[in-house]
C-alpha positions in Angstrom: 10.0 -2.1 0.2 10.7 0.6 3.1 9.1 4.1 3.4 9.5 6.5 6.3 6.0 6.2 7.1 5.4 6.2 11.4 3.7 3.1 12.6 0.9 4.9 13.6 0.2 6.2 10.2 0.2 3.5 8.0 -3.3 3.4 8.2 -4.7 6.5 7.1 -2.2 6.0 3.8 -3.4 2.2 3.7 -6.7 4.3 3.0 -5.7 6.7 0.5 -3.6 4.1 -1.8 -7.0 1.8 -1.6 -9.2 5.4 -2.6 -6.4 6.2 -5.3 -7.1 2.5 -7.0 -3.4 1.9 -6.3 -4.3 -1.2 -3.6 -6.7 -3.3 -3.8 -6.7 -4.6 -0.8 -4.6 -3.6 2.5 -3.8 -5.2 5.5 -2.0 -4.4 8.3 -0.3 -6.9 10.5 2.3 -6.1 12.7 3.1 -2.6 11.8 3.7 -3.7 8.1 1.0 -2.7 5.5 0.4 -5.9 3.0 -1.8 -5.2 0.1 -2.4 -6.3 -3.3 -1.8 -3.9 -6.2 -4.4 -3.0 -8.4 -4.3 -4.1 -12.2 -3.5 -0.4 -13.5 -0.7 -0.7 -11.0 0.7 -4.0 -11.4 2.9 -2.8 -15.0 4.8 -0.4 -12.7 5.9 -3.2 -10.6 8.4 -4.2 -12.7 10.3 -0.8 -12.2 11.0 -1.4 -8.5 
């Protein structure tokens, strides 16, 4: 999925989805946020 996020501020929104309880985990590797959704998330999945 693409967002129009700047590279140097997917960070600070890695934070906020993990503090929201939408990630449960993030990861950043190479400019690309990697993260794994967290169970009250993972039904919307399906919509994308």
């Amino acid at each position: 999925m693409f967002c129009a996020v700047a590279p140097e501020a997917i960070g600070e929104h890695a934070e906020l989805l993990v503090a929201a309880d939408s990630l449960a985990e993030a990861d950043i590797v190479d400019g690309r946020l990697r993260g794994q959704l967290t169970e009250r998330i993972l039904p919307l999945g399906r919509l994308l």
